[in-house]
C-alpha positions in Angstrom: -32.0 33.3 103.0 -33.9 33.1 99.9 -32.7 33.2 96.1 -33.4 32.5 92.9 -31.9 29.7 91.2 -31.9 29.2 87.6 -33.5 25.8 85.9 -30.5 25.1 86.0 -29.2 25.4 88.8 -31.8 23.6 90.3 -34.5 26.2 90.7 -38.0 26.6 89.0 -37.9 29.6 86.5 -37.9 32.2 88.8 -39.6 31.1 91.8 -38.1 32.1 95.1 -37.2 29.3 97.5 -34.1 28.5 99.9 -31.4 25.7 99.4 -33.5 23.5 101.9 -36.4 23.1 99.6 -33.9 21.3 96.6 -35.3 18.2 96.0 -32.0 16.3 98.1 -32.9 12.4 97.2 -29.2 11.0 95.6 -29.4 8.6 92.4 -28.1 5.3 93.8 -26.9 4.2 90.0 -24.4 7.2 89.8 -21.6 7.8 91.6 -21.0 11.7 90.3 -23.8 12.7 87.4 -26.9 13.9 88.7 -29.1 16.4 86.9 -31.9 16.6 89.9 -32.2 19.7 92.2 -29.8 18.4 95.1 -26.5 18.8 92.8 -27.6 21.7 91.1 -28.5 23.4 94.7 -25.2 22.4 95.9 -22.9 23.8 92.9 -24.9 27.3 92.9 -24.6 27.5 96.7 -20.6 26.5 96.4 -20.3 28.8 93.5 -21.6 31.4 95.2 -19.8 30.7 98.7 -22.8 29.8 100.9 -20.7 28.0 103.0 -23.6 27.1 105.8 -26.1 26.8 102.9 -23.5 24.3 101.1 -23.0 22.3 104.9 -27.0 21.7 105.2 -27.1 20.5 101.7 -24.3 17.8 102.3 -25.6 16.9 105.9 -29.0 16.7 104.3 -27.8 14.2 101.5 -26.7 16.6 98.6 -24.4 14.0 96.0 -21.0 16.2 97.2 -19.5 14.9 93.8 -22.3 15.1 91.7 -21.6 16.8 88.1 -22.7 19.1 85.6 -23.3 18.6 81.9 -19.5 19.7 81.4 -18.5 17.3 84.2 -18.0 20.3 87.3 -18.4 19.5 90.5 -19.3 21.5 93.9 -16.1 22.2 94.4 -14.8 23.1 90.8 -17.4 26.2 91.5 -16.2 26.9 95.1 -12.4 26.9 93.6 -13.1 28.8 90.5 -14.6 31.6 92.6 -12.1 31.9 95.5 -14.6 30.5 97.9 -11.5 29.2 100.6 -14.9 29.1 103.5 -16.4 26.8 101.0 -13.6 24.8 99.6 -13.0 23.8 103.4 -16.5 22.4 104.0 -16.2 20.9 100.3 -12.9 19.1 101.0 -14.1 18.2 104.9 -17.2 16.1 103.2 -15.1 14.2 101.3 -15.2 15.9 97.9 -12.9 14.2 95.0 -9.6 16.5 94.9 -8.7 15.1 91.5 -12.5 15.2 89.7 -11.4 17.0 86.4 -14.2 18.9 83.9 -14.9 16.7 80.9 -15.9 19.6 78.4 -15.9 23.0 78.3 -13.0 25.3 79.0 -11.9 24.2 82.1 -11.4 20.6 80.3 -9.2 18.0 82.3 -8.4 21.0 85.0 -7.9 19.4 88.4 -9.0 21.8 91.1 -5.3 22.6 92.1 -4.7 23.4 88.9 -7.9 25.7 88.4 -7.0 27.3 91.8 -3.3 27.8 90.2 -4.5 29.4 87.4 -6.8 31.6 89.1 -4.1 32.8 91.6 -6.0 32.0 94.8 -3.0 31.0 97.1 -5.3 30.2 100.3 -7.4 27.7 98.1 -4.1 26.1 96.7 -3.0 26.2 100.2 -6.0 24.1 101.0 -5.9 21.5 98.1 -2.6 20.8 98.8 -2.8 20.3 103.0 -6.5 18.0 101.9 -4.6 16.1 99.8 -4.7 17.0 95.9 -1.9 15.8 93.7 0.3 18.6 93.2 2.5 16.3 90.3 -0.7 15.9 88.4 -0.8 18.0 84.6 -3.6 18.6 82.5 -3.3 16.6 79.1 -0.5 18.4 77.0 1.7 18.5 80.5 0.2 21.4 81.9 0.9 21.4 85.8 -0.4 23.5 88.7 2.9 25.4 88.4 2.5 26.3 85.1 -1.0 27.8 85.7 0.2 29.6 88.8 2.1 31.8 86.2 1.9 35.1 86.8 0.4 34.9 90.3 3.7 34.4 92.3 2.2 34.2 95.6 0.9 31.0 94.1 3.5 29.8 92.8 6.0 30.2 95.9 3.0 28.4 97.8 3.2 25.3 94.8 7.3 25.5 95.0 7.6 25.0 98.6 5.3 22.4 98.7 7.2 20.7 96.5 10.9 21.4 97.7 9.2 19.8 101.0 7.6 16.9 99.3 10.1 15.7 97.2 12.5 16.0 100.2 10.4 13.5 101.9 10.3 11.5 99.2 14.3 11.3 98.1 14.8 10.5 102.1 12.4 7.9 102.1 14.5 6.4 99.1 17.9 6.5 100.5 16.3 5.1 103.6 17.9 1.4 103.6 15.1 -1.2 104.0 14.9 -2.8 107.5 16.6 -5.8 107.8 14.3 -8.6 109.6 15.3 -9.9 113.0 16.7 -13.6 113.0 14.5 -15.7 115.2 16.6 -17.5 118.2 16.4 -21.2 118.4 
């Protein structure tokens, strides 16, 4: 399938070319930033939910957590957009669940809480079973909750996820501690 991808996104002003022909060598000095071709392929293909296009970038070597200027990843695009196909190979390669943007407006937005405030309820759905904090806030206290408001679908997802969590969690701590075997002499 062939598109054009901006400069920024990778592409060379306006010249045709698949995701395959990105440029897919990783920095080894950088965990997440990378301004070459693979990242840029990667968060254009997840923002626009190429799914298979986003798989062959990973399995050829695409930085999964590699960031924009504003500090986006892959999979703040996929979630932003909906992208549930996406967000499922995203979270399968190992992508950061917590990686929150460093600028712009969707500054110190985990995806859960980006997903929340865009009321996709499958994507939440997904976070949450891959792993994502669903206690974590935005500076100022802002939680996933909060930003679900408005989309109750979302927000019944985020409640019963936590009624079930913090049952786990308050039986865990009535739990009394084992009590060590005494060693026969």
């Amino acid at each position: 399938m062939e598109r054009t991808f901006s400069p920024e996104e990778g592409g060379m002003g306006g010249v045709k070319r698949t995701a395959d022909d990105a440029n897919l060598a990783q920095p080894e000095s950088k965990k997440h930033a990378d301004t070459g071709e693979a990242g840029a392929a990667l968060r254009a293909a997840s923002a626009q939910g190429l799914d298979e296009d986003v798989a062959r970038l990973i399995k050829a070597g695409a930085p999964v957590n590699s960031e924009d200027a504003e500090g986006r990843t892959a999979l703040s695009y996929a979630v932003e957009g909906g992208k549930s196909a996406t967000v499922a190979v995203l979270i399968k390669a190992g992508a950061d669940l917590e990686q929150r943007a460093h600028s712009g407006d969707l500054k110190s937005m985990t995806p859960l809480i980006l997903a929340s405030a865009k009321g996709h309820t499958l994507v939440v759905q997904q976070l949450l079973e891959g792993g994502a904090d669903w206690k974590a806030t935005m500076d100022g206290g802002f939680s996933a909750l909060k930003a679900a408001q408005g989309f109750e679908a979302c927000a019944a997802t985020l409640r019963a996820w936590e009624a079930k969590h913090a049952a786990q969690t308050e039986q865990q701590v009535q739990r009394p501690a084992p009590v060590p075997m005494q060693q026969q002499q």
